[in-house]
C-alpha positions in Angstrom: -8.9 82.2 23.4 -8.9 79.5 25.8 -12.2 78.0 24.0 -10.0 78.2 20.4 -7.1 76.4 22.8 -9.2 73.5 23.6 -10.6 72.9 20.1 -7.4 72.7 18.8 -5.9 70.3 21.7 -9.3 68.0 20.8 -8.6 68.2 16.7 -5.0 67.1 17.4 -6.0 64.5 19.8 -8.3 63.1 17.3 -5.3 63.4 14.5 -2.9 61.7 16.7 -4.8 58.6 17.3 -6.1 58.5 13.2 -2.4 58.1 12.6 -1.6 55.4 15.6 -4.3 53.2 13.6 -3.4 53.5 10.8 0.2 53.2 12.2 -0.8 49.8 13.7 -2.8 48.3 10.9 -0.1 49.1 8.4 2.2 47.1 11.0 -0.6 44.5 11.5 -0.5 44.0 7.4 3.3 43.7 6.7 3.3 40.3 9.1 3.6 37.0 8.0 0.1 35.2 7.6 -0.6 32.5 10.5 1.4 28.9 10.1 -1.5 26.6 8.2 -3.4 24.3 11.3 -1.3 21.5 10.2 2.0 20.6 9.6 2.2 18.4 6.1 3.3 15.0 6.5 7.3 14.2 5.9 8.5 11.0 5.3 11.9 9.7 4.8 12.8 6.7 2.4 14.6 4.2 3.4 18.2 3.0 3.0 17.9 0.5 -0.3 20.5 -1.4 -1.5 20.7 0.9 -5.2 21.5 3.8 -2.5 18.7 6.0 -5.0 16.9 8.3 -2.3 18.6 6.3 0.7 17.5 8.5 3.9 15.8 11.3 1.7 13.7 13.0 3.9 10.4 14.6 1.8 7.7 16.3 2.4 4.1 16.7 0.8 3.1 19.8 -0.4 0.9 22.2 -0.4 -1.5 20.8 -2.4 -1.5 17.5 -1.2 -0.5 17.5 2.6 -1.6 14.8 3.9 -0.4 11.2 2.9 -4.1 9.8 4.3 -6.3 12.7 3.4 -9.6 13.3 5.3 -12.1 11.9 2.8 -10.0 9.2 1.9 -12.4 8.1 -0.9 -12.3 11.4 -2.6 -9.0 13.6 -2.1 -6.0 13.1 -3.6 -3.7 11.8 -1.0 0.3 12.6 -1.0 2.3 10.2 -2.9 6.0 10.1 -1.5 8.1 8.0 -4.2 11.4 7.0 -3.4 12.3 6.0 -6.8 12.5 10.1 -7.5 12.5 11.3 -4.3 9.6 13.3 -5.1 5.7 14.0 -3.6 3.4 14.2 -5.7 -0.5 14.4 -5.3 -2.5 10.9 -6.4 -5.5 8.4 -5.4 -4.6 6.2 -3.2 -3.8 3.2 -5.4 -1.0 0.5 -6.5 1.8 1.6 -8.3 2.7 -1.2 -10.2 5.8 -0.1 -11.2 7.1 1.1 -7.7 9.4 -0.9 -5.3 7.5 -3.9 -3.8 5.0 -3.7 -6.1 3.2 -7.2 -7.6 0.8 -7.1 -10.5 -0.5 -8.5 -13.4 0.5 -12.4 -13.9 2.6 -11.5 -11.2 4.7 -9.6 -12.0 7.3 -8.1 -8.9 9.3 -5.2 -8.3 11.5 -6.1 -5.7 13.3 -3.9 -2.8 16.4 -3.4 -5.1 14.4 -1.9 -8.2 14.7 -4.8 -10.1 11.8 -6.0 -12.0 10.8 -9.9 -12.6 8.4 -13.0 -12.5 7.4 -15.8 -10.7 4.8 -17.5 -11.8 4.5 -20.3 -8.8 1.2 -23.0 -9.2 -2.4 -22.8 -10.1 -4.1 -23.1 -7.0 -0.8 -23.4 -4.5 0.2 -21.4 -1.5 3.8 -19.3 -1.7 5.4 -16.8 0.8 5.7 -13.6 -0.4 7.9 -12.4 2.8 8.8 -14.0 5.6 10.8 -12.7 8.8 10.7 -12.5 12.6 7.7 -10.9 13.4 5.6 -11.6 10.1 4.8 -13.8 7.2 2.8 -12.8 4.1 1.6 -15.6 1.7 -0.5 -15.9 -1.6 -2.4 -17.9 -3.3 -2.3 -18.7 -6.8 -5.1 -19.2 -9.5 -4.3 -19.6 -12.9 -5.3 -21.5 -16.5 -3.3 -23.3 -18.8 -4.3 -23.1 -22.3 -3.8 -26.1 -24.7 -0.3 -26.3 -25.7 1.6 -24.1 -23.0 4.0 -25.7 -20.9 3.4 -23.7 -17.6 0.6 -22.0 -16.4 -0.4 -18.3 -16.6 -1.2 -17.7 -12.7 -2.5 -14.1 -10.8 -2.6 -14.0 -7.3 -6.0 -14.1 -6.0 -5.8 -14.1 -2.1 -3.0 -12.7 0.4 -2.7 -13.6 4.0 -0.5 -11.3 6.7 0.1 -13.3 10.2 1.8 -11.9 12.7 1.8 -12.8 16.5 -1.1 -15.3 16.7 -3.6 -13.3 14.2 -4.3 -13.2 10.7 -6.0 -10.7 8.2 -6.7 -12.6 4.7 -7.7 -10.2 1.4 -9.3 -12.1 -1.2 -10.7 -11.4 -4.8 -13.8 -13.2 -5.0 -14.7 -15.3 -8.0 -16.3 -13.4 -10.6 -18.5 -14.5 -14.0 -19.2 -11.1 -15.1 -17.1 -8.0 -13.8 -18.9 -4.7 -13.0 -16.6 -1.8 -11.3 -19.5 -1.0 -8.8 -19.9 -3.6 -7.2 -17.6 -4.8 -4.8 -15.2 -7.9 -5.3 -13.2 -7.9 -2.6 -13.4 -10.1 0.5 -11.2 -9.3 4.2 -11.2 -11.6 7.0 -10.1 -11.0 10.5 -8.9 -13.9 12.3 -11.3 -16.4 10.0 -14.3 -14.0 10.4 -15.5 -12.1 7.7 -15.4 -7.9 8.1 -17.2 -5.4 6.4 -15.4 -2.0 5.4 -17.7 0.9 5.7 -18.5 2.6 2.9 -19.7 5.9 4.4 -18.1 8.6 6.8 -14.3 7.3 7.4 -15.0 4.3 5.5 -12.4 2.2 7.4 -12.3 -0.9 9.7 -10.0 -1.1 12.5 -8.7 -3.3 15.2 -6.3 -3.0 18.0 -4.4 -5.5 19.7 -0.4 -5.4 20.3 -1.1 -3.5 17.0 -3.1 -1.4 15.1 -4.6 -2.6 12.4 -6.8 -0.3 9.8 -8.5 -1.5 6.6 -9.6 1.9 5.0 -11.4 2.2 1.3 -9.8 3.8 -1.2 -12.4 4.0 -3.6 -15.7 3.2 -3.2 -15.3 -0.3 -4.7 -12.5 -2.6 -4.6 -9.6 -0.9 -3.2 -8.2 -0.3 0.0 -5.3 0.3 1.9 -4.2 -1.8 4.8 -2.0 -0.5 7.9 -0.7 -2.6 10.7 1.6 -0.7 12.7 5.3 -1.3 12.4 5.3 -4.1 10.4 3.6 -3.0 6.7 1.6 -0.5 5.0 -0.4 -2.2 1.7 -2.5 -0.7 -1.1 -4.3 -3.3 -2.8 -6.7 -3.5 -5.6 -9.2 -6.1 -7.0 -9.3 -6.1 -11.4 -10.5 -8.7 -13.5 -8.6 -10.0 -17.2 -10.5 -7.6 -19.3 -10.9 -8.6 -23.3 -8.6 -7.1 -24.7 -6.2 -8.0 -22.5 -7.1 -12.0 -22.6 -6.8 -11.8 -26.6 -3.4 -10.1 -26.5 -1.8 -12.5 -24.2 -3.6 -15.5 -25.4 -4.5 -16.5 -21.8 -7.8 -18.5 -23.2 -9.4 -18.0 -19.5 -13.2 -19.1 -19.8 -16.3 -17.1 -20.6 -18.1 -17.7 -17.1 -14.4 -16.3 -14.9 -12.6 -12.9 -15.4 -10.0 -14.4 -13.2 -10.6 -11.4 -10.6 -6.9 -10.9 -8.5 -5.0 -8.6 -6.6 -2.9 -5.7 -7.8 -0.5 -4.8 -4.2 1.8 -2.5 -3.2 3.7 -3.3 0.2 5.8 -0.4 1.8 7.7 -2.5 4.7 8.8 -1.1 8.1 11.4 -2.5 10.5 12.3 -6.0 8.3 15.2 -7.6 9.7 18.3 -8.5 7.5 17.4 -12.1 7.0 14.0 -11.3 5.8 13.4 -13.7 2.5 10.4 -15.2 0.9 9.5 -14.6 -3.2 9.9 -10.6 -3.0 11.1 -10.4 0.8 14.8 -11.5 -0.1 15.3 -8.6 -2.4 15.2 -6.1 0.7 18.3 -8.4 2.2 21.2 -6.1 2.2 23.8 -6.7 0.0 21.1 -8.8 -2.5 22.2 -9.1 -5.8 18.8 -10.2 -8.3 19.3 -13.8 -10.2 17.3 -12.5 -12.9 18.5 -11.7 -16.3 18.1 -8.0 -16.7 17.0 -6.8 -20.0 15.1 -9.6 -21.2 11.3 -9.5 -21.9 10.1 -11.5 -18.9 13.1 -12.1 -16.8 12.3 -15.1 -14.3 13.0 -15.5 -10.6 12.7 -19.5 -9.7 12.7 -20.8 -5.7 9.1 -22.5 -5.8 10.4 -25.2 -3.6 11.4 -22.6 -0.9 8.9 -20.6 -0.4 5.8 -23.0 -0.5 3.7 -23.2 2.0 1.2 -26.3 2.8 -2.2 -23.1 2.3 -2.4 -19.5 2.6 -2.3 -19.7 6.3 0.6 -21.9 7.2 3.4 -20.3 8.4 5.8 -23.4 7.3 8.0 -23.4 4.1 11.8 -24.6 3.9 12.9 -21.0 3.9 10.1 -19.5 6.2 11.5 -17.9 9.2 8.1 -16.6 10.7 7.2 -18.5 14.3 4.8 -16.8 15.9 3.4 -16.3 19.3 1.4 -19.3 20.7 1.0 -20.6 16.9 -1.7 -23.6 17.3 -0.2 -26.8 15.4 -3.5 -27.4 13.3 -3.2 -23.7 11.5 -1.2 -26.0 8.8 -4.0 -27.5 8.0 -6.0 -24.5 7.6 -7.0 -23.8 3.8 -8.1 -20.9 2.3 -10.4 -19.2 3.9 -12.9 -17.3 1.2 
């Protein structure tokens, strides 16, 4: 009896604890799975003068949630646009029809949504944006065919000074245009800089700031950081045919006039920032331009031209400097 008493304390025993697991992995299942490793990036857009997505915060999703992915050449990287106050997953290129975007023979869209042209100089110097801390200019190639009262001009080179350094990007002059091989040149304070193309495939530099030159594609694109003042995505394409019959542009057989497609994303500009497409981020700024038409102009030549890409002196030009040496005037493009 007291054998049959024992058994039956054991087979309960073993019952009891059956249950508790099963008990505890039921519990175990019904949890919530583990947050992900990383949080997605957020980003909030700015206050713009249209109020459209003024202090929006938004954040990448799932598929897509990090604006700088880890293979940066490869990955779609989150796309935060504060036209729709959406994220949505893309390469890591110019959006030529976003805000502070300049493409084609240029064509801008400035910090108020508000599309135009400026069409500066064959072979002169303008400042895109000038203010306190920082001065972006470009430089201007173009043709004029036989009859045409202005040029057709692209922007082939674009220099950013701030404090007493300068980074220069620069499509380099091209007979023949092949997408795998690479067309772009980048120069750190006057010396010339490779970018990687393996493994992060970035360059970087640190002095008061941070500055990162990171491919974007294996060829001809890359995305340009400096801390606190701008964020850049810029891309080298040539006039194809098609394009050079349909616009008449005439440009010669041994040139695919090879320039820069960009698109800044500004932080921290003050409210008397000007230049070509740094006025339209002024609050309050109301565009010129006659909206509607087919290629609605925006003049000021004589106030934002600078004496070469590197000169920090124009009639509107607010940029100073730290320690600027007198002769960078004098300094011409460097390619």
């Amino acid at each position: 009896m007291e054998r049959k008493l024992s058994s039956l304390v054991v087979v309960f025993f073993i019952a009891f604890i059956a249950m508790e697991a099963a008990f505890v992995q039921s519990a175990k299942s019904s949890y919530p799975p583990p947050p992900p490793a990383s949080t997605p990036d957020s980003y909030t857009c700015p206050a713009t003068v249209d109020g459209r997505c003024s202090n929006v915060p938004i954040i990448c999703p799932p598929e897509c949630p990090l604006r700088k992915p880890t293979r940066n050449k490869k990955d779609k990287g989150c796309y935060i646009d504060c036209t729709t106050c959406e994220a949505t997953c893309k390469f890591r290129k110019a959006n030529c029809d976003g805000y502070g975007s300049v493409c084609y023979d240029p064509r801008f869209v400035g910090g108020d949504g508000v599309m135009f042209n400026f069409h500066g100089a064959t072979g002169s110097d303008f400042a895109l944006v000038t203010d306190d801390d920082f001065q972006i200019n470009a430089h201007f190639i173009g043709t004029r065919p036989q009859g045409r009262t202005r040029d057709f001009t692209w922007i082939q080179a674009l220099s950013v000074m701030f404090d007493t350094h300068n980074l220069v990007l620069a499509a380099k002059r091209v007979a023949k245009w092949d997408d795998k091989v690479d067309s772009l040149i980048v120069r750190w304070d006057g010396e010339k800089v490779e970018i990687p193309a393996d493994g992060e495939a970035e360059w970087g530099f640190i002095v008061d700031r941070k500055v990162v030159v990171e491919r974007t594609a294996d060829t001809n694109s890359v995305r340009v950081t400096i801390t606190g003042l701008v964020e850049m995505d810029v891309r080298v394409t040539p006039i194809g045919d098609e394009e050079n019959r349909v616009h008449k542009y005439q440009i010669p057989s041994d040139d695919v006039f090879a320039h820069l497609e960009t698109q800044f994303k500004f932080k921290n500009l003050s409210d008397s920032v000007d230049g070509v497409l740094g006025r339209t981020y002024q609050p309050g700024y109301v565009s010129p331009v006659k909206v509607g038409v087919a290629m609605p102009m925006m003049g000021g030549e004589e106030h934002f031209k600078t004496p070469s890409l590197l000169s920090p002196l124009c009639k509107h030009c607010r940029f100073k400097g730290k320690n600027t040496k007198p002769e960078i005037a004098a300094i011409s493009m460097v390619v």
